[in-house]
N, CA, C and O atoms as a Tripos MOL2 file, in Angstrom:
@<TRIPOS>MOLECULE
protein
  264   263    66     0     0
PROTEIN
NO_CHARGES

@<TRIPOS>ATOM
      1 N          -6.7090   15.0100    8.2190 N.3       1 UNK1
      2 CA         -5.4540   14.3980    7.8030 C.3       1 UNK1
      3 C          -5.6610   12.9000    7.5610 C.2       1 UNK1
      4 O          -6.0730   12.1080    8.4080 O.2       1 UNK1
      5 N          -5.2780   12.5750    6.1290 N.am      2 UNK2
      6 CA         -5.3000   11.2840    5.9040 C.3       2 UNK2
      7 C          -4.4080   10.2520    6.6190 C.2       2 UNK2
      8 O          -3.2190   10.5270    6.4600 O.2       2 UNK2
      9 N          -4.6150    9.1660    7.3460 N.am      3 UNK3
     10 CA         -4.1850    8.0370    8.2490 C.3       3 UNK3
     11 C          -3.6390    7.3360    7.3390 C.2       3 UNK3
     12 O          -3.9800    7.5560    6.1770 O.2       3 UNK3
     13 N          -2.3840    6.0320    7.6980 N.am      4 UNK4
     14 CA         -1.8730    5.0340    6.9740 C.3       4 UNK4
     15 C          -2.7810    4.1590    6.5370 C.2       4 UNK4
     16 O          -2.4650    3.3800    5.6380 O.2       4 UNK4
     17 N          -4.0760    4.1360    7.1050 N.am      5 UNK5
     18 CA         -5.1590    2.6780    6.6580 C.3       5 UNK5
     19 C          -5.6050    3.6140    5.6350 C.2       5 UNK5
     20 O          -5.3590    3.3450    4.4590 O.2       5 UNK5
     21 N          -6.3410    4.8690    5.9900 N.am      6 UNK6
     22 CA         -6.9310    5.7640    4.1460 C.3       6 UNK6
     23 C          -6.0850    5.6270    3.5230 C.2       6 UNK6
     24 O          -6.3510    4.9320    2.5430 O.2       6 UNK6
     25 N          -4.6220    6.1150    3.6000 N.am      7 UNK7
     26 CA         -4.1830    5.8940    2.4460 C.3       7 UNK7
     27 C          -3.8040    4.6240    1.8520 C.2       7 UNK7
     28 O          -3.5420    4.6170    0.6490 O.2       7 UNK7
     29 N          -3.7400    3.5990    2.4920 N.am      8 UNK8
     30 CA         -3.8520    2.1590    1.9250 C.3       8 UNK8
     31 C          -4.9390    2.2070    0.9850 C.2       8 UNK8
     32 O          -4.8180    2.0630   -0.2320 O.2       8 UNK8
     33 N          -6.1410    2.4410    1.6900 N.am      9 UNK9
     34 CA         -7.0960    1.9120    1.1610 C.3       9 UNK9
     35 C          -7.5750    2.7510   -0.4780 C.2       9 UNK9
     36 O          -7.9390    2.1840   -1.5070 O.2       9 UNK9
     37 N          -7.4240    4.1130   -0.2570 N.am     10 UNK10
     38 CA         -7.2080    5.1000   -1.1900 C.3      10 UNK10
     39 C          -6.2890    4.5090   -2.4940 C.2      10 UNK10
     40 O          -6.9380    4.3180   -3.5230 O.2      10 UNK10
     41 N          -4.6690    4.1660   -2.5470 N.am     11 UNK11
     42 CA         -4.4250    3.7860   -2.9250 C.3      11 UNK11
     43 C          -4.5990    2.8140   -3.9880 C.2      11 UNK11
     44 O          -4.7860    2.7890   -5.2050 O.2      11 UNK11
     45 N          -4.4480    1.9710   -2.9370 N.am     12 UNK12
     46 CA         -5.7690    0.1920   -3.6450 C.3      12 UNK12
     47 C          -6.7800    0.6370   -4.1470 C.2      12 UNK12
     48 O          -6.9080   -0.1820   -5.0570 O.2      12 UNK12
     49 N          -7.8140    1.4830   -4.2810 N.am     13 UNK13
     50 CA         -8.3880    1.8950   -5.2690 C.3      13 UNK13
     51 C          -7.7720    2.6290   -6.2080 C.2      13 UNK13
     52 O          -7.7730    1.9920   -7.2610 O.2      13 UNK13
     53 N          -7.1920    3.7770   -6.3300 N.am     14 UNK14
     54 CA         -6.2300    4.4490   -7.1210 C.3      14 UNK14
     55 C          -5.4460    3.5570   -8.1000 C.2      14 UNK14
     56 O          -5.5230    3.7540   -9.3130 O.2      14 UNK14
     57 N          -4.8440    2.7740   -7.6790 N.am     15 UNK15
     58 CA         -3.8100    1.6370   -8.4450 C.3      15 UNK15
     59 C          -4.2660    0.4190   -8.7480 C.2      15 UNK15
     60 O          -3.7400    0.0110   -9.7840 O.2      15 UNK15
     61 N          -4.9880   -0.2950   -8.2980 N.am     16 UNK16
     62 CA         -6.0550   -1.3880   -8.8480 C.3      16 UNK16
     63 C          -7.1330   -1.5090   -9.1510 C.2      16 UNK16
     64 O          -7.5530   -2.2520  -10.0380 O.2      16 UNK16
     65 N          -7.7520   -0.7970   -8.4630 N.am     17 UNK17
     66 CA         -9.6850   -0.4320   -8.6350 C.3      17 UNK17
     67 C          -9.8340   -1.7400   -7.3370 C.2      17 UNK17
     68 O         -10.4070   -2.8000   -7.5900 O.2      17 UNK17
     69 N          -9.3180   -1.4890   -6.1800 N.am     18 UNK18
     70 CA         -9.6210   -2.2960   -4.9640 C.3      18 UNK18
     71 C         -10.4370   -1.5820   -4.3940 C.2      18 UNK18
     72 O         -10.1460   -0.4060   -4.1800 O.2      18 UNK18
     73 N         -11.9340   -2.2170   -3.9170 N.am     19 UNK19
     74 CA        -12.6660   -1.2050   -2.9800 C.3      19 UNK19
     75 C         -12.1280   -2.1040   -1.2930 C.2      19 UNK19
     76 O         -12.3480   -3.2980   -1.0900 O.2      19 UNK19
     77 N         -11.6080   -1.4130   -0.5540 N.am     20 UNK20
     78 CA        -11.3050   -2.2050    0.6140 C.3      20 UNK20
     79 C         -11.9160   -1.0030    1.9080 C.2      20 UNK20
     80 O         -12.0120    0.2200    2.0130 O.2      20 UNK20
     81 N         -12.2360   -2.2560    2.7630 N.am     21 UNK21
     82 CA        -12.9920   -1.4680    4.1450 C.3      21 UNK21
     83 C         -12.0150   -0.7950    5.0180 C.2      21 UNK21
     84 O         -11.0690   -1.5340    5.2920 O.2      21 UNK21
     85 N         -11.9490    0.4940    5.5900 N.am     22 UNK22
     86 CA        -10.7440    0.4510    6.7250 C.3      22 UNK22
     87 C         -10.3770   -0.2920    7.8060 C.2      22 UNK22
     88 O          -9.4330   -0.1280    8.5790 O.2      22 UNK22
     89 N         -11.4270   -1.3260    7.7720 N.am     23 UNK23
     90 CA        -11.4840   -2.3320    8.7070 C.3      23 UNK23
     91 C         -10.7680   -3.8030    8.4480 C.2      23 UNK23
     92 O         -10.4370   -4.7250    9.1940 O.2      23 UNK23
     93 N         -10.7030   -3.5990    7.2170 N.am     24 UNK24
     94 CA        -10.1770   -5.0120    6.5330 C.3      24 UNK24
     95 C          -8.7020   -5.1690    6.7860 C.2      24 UNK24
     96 O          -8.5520   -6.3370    7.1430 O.2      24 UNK24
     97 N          -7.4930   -4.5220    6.7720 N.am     25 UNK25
     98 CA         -6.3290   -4.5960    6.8830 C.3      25 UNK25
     99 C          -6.0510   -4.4670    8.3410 C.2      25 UNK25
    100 O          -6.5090   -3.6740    9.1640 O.2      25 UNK25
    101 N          -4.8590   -5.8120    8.5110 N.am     26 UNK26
    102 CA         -4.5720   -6.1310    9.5340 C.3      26 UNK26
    103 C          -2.9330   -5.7920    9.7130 C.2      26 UNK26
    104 O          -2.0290   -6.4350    9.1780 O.2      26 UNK26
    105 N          -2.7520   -4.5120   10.6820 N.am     27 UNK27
    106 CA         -1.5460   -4.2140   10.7990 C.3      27 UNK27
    107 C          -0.2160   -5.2170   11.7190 C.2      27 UNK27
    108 O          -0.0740   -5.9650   12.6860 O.2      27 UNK27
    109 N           0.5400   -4.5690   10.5890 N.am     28 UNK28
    110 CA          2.0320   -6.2400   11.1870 C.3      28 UNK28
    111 C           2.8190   -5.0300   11.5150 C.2      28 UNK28
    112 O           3.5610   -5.7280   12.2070 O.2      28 UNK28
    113 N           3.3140   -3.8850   11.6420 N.am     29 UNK29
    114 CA          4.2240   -3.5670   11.9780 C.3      29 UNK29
    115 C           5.2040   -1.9080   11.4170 C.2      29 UNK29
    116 O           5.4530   -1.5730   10.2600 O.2      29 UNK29
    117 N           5.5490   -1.2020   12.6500 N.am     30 UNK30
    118 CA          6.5700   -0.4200   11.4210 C.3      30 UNK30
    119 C           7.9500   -0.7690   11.2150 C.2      30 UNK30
    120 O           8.6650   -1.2030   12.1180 O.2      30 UNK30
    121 N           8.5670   -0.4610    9.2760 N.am     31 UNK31
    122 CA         10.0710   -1.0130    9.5040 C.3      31 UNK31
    123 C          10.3540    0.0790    8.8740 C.2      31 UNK31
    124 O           9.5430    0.9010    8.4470 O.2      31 UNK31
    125 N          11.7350    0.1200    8.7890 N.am     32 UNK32
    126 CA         12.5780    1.1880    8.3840 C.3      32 UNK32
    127 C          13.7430    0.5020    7.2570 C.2      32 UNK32
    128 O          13.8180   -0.7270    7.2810 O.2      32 UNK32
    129 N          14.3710    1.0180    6.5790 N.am     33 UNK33
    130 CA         15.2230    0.4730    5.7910 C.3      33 UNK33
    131 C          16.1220    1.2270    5.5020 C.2      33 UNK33
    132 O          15.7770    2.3340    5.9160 O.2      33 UNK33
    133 N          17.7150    1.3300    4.7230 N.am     34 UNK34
    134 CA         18.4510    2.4820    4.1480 C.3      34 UNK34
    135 C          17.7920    2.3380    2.7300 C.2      34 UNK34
    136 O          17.6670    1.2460    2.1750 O.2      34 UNK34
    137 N          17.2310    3.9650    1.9940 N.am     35 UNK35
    138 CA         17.2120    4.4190    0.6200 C.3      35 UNK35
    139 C          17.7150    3.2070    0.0720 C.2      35 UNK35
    140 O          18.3680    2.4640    0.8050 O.2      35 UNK35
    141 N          17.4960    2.8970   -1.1480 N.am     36 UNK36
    142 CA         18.3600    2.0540   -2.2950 C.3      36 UNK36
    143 C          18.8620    3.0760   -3.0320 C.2      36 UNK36
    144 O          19.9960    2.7990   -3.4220 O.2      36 UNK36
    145 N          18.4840    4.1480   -3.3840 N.am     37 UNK37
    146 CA         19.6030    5.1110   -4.3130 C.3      37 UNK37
    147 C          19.5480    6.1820   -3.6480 C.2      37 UNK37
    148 O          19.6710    7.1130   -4.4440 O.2      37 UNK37
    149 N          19.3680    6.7290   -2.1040 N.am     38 UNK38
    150 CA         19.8450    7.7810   -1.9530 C.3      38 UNK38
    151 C          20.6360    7.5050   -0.5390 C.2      38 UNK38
    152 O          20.0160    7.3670    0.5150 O.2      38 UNK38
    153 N          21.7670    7.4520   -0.6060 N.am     39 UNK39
    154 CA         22.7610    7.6110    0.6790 C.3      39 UNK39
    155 C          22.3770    8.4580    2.0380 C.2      39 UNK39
    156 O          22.3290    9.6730    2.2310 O.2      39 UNK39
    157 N          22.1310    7.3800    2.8710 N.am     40 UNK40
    158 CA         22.1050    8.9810    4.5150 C.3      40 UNK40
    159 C          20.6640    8.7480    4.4360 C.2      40 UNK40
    160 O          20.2040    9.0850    5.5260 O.2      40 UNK40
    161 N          19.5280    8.2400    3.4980 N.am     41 UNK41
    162 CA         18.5820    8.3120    3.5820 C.3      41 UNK41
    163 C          17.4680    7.1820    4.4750 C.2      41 UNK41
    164 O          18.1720    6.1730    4.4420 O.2      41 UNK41
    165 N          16.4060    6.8330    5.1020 N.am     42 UNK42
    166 CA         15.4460    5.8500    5.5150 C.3      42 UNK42
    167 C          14.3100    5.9910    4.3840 C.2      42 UNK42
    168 O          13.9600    6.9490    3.6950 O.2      42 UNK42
    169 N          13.6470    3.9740    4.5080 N.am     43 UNK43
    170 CA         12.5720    4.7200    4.0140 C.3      43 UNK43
    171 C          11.3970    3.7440    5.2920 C.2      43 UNK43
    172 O          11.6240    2.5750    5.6070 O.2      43 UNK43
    173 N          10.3850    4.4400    5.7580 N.am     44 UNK44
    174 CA         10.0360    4.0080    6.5480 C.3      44 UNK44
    175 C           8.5290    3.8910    6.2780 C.2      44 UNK44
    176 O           7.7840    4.8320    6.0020 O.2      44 UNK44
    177 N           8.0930    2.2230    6.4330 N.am     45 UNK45
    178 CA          6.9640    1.7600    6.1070 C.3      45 UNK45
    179 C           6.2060    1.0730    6.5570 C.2      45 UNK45
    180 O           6.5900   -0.0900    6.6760 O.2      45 UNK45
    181 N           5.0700    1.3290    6.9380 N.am     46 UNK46
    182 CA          3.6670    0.9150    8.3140 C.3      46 UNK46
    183 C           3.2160   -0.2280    7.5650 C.2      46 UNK46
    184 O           2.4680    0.1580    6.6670 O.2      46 UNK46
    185 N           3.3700   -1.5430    7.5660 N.am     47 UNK47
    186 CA          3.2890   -2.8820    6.7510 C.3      47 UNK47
    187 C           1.6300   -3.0210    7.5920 C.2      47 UNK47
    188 O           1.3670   -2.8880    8.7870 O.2      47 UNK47
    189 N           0.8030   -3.3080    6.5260 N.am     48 UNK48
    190 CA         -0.5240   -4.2610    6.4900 C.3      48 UNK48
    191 C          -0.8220   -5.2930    5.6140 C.2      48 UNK48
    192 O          -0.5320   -5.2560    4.4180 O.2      48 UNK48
    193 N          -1.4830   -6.3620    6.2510 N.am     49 UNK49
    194 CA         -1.4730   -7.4300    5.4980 C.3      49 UNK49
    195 C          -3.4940   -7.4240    4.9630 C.2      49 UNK49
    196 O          -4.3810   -7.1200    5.7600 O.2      49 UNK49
    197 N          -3.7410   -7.8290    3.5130 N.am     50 UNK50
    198 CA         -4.7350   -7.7270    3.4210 C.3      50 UNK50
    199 C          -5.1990   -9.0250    2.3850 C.2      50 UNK50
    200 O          -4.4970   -9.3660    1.4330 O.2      50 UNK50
    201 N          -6.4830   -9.6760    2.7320 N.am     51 UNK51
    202 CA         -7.0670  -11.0830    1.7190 C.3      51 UNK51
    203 C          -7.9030  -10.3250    0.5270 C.2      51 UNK51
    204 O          -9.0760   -9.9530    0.5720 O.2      51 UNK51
    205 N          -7.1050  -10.2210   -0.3930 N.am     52 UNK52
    206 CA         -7.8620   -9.6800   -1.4690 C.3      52 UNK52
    207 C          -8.6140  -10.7620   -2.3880 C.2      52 UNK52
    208 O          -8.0680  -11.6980   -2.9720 O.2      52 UNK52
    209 N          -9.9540  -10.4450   -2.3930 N.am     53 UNK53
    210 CA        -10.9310  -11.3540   -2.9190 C.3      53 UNK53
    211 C         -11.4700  -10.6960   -4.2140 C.2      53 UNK53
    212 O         -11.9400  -11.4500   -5.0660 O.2      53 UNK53
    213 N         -11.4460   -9.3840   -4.4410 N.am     54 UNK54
    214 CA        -11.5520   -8.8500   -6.1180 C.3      54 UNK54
    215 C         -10.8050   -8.8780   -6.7000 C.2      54 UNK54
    216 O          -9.6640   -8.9470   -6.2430 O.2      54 UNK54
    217 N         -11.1210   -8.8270   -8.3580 N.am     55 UNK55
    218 CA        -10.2560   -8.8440   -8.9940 C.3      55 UNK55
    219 C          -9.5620   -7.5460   -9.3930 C.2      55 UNK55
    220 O         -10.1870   -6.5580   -9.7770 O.2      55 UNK55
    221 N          -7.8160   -7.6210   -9.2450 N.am     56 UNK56
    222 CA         -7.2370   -6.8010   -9.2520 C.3      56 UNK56
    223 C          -6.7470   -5.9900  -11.1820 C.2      56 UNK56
    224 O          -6.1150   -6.4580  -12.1280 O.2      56 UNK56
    225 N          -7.2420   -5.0500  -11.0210 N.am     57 UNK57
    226 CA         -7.4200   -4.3260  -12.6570 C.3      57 UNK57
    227 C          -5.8830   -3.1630  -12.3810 C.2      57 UNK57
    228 O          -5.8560   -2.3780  -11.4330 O.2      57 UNK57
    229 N          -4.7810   -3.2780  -13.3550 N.am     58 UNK58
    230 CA         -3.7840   -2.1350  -13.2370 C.3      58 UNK58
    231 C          -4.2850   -1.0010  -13.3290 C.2      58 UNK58
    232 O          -5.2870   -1.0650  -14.0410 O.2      58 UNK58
    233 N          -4.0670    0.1340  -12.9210 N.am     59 UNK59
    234 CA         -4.6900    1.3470  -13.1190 C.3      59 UNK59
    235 C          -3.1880    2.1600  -12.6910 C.2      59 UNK59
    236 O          -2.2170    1.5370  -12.2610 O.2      59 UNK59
    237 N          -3.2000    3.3960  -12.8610 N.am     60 UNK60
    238 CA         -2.6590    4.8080  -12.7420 C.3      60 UNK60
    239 C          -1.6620    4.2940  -13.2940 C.2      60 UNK60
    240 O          -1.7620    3.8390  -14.4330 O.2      60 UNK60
    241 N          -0.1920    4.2510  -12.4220 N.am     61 UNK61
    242 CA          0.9030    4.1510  -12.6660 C.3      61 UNK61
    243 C           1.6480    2.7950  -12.8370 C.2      61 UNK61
    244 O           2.7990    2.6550  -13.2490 O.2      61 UNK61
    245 N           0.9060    1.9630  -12.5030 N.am     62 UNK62
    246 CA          1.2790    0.5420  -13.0230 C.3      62 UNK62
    247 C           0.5650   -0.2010  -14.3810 C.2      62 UNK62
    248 O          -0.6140   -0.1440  -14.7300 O.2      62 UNK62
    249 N           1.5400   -0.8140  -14.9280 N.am     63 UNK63
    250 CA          1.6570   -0.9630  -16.3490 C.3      63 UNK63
    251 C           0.8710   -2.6560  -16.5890 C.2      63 UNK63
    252 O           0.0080   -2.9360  -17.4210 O.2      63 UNK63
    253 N           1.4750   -3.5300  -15.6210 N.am     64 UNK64
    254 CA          0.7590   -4.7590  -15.4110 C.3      64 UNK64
    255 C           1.0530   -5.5960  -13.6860 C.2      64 UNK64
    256 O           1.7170   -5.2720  -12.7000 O.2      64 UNK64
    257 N           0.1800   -6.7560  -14.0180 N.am     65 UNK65
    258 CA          0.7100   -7.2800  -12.4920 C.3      65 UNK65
    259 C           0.5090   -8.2920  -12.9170 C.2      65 UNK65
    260 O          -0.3670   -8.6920  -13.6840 O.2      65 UNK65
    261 N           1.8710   -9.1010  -12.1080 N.am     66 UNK66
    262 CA          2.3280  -10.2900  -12.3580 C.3      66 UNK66
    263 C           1.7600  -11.3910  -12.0410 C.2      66 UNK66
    264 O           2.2900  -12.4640  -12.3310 O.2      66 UNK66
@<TRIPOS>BOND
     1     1     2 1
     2     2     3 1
     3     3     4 2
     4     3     5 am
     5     5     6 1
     6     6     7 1
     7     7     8 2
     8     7     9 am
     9     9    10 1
    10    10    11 1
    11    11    12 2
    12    11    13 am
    13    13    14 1
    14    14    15 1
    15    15    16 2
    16    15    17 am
    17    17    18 1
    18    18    19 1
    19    19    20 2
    20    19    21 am
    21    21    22 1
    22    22    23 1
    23    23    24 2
    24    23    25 am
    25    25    26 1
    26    26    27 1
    27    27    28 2
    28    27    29 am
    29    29    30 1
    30    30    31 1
    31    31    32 2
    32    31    33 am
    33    33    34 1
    34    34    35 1
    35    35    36 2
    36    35    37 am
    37    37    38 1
    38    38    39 1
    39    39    40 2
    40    39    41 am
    41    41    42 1
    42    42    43 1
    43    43    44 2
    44    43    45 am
    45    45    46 1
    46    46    47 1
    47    47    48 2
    48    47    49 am
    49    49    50 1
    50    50    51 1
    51    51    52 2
    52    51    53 am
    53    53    54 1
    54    54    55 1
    55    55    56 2
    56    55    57 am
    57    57    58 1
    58    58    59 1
    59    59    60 2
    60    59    61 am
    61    61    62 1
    62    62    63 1
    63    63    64 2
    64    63    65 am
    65    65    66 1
    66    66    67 1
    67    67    68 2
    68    67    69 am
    69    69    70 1
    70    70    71 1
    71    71    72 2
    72    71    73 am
    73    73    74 1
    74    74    75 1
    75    75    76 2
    76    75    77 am
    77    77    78 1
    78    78    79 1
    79    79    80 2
    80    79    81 am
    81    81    82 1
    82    82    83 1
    83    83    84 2
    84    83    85 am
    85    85    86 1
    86    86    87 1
    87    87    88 2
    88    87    89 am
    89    89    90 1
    90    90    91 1
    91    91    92 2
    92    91    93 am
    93    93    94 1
    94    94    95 1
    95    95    96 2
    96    95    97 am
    97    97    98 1
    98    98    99 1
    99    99   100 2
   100    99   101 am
   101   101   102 1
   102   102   103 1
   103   103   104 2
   104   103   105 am
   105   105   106 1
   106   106   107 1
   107   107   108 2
   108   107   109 am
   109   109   110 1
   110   110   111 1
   111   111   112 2
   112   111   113 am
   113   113   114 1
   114   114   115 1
   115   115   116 2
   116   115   117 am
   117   117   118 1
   118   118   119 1
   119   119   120 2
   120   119   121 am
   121   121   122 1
   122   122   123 1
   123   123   124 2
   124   123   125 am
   125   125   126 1
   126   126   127 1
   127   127   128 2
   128   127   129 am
   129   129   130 1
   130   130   131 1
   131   131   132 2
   132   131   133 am
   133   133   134 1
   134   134   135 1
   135   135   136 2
   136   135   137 am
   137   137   138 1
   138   138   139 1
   139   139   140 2
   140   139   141 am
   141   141   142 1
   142   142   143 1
   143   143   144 2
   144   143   145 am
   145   145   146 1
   146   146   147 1
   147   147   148 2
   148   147   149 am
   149   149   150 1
   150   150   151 1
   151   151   152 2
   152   151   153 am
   153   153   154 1
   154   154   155 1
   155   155   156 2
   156   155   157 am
   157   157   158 1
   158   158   159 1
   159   159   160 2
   160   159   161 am
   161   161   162 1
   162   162   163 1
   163   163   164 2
   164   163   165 am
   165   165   166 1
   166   166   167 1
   167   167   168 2
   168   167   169 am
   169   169   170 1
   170   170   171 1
   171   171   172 2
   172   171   173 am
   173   173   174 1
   174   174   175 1
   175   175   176 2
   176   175   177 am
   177   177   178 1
   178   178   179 1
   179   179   180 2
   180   179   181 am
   181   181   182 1
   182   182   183 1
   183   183   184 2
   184   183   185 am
   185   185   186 1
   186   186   187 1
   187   187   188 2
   188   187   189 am
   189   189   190 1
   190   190   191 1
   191   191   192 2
   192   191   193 am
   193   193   194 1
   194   194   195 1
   195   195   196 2
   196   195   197 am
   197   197   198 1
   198   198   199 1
   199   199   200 2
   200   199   201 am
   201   201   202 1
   202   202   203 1
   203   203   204 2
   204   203   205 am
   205   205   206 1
   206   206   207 1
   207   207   208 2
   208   207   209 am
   209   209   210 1
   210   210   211 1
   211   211   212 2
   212   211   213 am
   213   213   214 1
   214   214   215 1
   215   215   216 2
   216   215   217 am
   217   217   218 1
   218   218   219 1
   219   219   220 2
   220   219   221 am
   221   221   222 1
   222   222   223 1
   223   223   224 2
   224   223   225 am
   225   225   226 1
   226   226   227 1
   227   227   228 2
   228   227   229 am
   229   229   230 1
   230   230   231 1
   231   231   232 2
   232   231   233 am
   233   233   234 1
   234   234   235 1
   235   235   236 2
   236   235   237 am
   237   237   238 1
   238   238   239 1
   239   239   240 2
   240   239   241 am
   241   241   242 1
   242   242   243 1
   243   243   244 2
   244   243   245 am
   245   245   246 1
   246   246   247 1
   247   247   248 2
   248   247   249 am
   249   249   250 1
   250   250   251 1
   251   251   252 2
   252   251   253 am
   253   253   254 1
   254   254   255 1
   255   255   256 2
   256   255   257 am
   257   257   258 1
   258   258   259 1
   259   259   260 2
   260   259   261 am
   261   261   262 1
   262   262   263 1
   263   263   264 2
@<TRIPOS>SUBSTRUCTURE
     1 UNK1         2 RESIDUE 1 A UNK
     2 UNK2         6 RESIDUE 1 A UNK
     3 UNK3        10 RESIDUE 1 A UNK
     4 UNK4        14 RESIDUE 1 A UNK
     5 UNK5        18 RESIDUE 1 A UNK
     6 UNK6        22 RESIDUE 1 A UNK
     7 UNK7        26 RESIDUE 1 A UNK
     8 UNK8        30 RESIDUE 1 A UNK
     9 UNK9        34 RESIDUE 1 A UNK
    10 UNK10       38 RESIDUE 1 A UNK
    11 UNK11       42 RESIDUE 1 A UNK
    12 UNK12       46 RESIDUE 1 A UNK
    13 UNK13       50 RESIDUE 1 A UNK
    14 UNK14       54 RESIDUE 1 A UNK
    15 UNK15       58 RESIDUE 1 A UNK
    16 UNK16       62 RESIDUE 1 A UNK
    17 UNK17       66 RESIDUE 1 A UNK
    18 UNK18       70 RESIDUE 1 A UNK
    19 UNK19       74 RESIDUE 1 A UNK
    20 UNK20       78 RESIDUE 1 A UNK
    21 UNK21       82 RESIDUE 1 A UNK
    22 UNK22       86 RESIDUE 1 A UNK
    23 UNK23       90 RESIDUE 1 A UNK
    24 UNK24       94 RESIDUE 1 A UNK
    25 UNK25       98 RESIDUE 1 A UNK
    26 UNK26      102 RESIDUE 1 A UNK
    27 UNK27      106 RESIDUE 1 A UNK
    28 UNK28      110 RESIDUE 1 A UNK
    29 UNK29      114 RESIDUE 1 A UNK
    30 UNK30      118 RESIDUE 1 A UNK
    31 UNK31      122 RESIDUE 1 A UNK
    32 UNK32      126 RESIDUE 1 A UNK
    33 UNK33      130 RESIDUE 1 A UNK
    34 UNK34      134 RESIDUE 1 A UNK
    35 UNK35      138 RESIDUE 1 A UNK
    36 UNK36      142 RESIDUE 1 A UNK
    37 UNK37      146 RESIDUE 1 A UNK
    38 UNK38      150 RESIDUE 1 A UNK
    39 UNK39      154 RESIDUE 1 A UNK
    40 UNK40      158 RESIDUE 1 A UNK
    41 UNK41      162 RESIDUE 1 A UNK
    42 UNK42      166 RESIDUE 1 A UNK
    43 UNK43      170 RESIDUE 1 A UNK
    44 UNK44      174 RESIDUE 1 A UNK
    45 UNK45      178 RESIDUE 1 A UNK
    46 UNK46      182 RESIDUE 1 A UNK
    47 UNK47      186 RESIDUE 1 A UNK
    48 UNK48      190 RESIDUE 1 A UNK
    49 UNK49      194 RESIDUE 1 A UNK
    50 UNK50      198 RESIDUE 1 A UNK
    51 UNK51      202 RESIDUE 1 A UNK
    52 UNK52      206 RESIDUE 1 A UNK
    53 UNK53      210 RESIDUE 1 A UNK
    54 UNK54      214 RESIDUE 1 A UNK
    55 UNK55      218 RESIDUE 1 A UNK
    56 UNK56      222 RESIDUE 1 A UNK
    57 UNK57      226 RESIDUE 1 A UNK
    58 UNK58      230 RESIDUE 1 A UNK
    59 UNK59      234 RESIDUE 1 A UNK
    60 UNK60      238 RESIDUE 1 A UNK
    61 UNK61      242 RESIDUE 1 A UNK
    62 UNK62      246 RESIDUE 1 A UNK
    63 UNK63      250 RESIDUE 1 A UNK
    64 UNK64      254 RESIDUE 1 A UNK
    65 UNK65      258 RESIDUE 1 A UNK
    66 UNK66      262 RESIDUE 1 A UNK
């Protein structure tokens, strides 16, 4: 079963072409929030903070970065 740091890190490659260590991200915390468009709903998210030193390339589902 994939962990919140694989799938960070999975991700960040998936969506930028980030190669990152599972060691590199430094966890801040879990938060929770209400849905923005679905009522009754949470969305709940394991926040890591990470120093990205490559350069970040858009890939999959993102179009550009700002």
């Amino acid at each position: 079963m994939e962990g919140p740091v694989e799938a960070l890190c999975r991700e960040l490659f998936e969506e930028l072409g980030m190669q990152v260590d599972t060691l590199a991200p430094r966890y801040i915390g879990r938060f929770e929030t209400p849905a923005a468009n679905e009522p009754g709903w949470l969305v709940h998210a394991e926040i890591y903070a990470l120093e990205a030193t490559d350069l970040v390339v858009p890939a999959a589902e993102i179009a550009e970065i700002a």
